[in-house]
N, C-alpha and C positions, 0 to 999 in steps of 0.2 A: 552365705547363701549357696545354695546348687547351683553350678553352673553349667550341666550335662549331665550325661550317662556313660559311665568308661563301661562297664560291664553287666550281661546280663547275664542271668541264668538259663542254661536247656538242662531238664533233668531227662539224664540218659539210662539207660540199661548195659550200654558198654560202651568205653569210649570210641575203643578202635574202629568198630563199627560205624560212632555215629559219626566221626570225625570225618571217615570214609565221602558216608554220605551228604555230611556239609558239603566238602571242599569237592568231589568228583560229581557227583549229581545237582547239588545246586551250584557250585561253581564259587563255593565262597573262599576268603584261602586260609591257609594253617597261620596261626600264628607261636603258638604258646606250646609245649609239651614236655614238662618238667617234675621232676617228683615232689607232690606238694609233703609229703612224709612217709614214713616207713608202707606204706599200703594205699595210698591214694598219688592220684595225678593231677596236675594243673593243666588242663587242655583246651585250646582256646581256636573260633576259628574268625572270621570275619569278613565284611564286605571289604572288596579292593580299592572301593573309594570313599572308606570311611577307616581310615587307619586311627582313627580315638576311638572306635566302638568295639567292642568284642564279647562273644557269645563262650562262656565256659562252660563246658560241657561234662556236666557232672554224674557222678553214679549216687543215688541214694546212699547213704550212709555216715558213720561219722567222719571228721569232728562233728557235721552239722547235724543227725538225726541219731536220738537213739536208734537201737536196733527194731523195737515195735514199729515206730514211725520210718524207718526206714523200709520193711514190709509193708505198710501200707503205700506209700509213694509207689512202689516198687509194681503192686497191685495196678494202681491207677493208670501205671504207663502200660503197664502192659491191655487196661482194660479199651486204654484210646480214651480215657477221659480228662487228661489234659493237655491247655490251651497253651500256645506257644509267643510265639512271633510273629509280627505281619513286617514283610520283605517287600519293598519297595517297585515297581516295575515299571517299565516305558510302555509297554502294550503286554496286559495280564491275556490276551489269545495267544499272543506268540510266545509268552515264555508260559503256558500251561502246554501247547505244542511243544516246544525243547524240553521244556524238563520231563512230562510225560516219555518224551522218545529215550532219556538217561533212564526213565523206571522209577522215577518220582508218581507215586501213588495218588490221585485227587479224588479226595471224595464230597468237591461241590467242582462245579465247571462255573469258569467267571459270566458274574450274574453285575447285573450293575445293580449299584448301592448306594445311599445318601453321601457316601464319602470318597465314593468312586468306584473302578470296577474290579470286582473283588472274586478269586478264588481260592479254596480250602485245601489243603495236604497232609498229609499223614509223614514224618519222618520213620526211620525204623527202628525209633522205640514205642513209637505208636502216638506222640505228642500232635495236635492239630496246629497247626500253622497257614498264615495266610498269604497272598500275593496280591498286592493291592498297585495299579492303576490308578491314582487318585486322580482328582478334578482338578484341573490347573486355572 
């Protein structure tokens, strides 16, 4: 049976870039950065106080898409039209104030929600991600 989540996916546009802005703008930390083969990378980054979870941060392409389906993905990030991660927070005001002052992009301001208080971001390959507040 499952017993967790070691890894999830961020589909990126570069890694360098987004690795950047995991670990400097949201303050997550590096973990991983190894050649997964002759032309791709293993790059990973994660929360400081979940050292089993980690986010790999991938570029369309193969092994895992053909080349069409990799254009299309590729399309989507760039269009902003896909959903991400929702990131955990003590007070979603004050970490949309920090992150906002790094240059972290919101395009909802936290609104409260059935599952807590909830705001939307933009990483820089254009993926929407959340900052959630929950209800204790």
């Amino acid at each position: 049976m499952i017993t967790g989540v070691n890894t999830a996916v961020v589909w990126v546009l570069n890694q360098d870039s987004a690795k950047t802005f995991f670990t400097e703008k949201l303050g997550l930390e590096a973990r991983t950065d190894v050649p997964f083969d002759a032309t791709t990378r293993w790059v990973t980054v994660g929360p400081k106080n979940q050292p089993e979870l980690q986010l790999t941060l991938m570029v369309p392409g193969a092994p895992v898409q053909d080349p069409e389906s990799a254009e299309q993905l590729k399309s989507l990030l760039a269009k902003g039209a896909l959903v991400g991660c929702t990131f955990t927070v003590e007070d979603c005001h004050t970490a949309v104030k920090e992150l906002s002052a790094r240059g972290v992009t919101f395009i909802q301001e936290p609104q409260p929600k059935p599952w807590g208080v909830s705001a939307t971001f933009r990483d820089d390959s254009g993926t929407c991600h959340e900052l959630l507040q929950p209800h204790h």
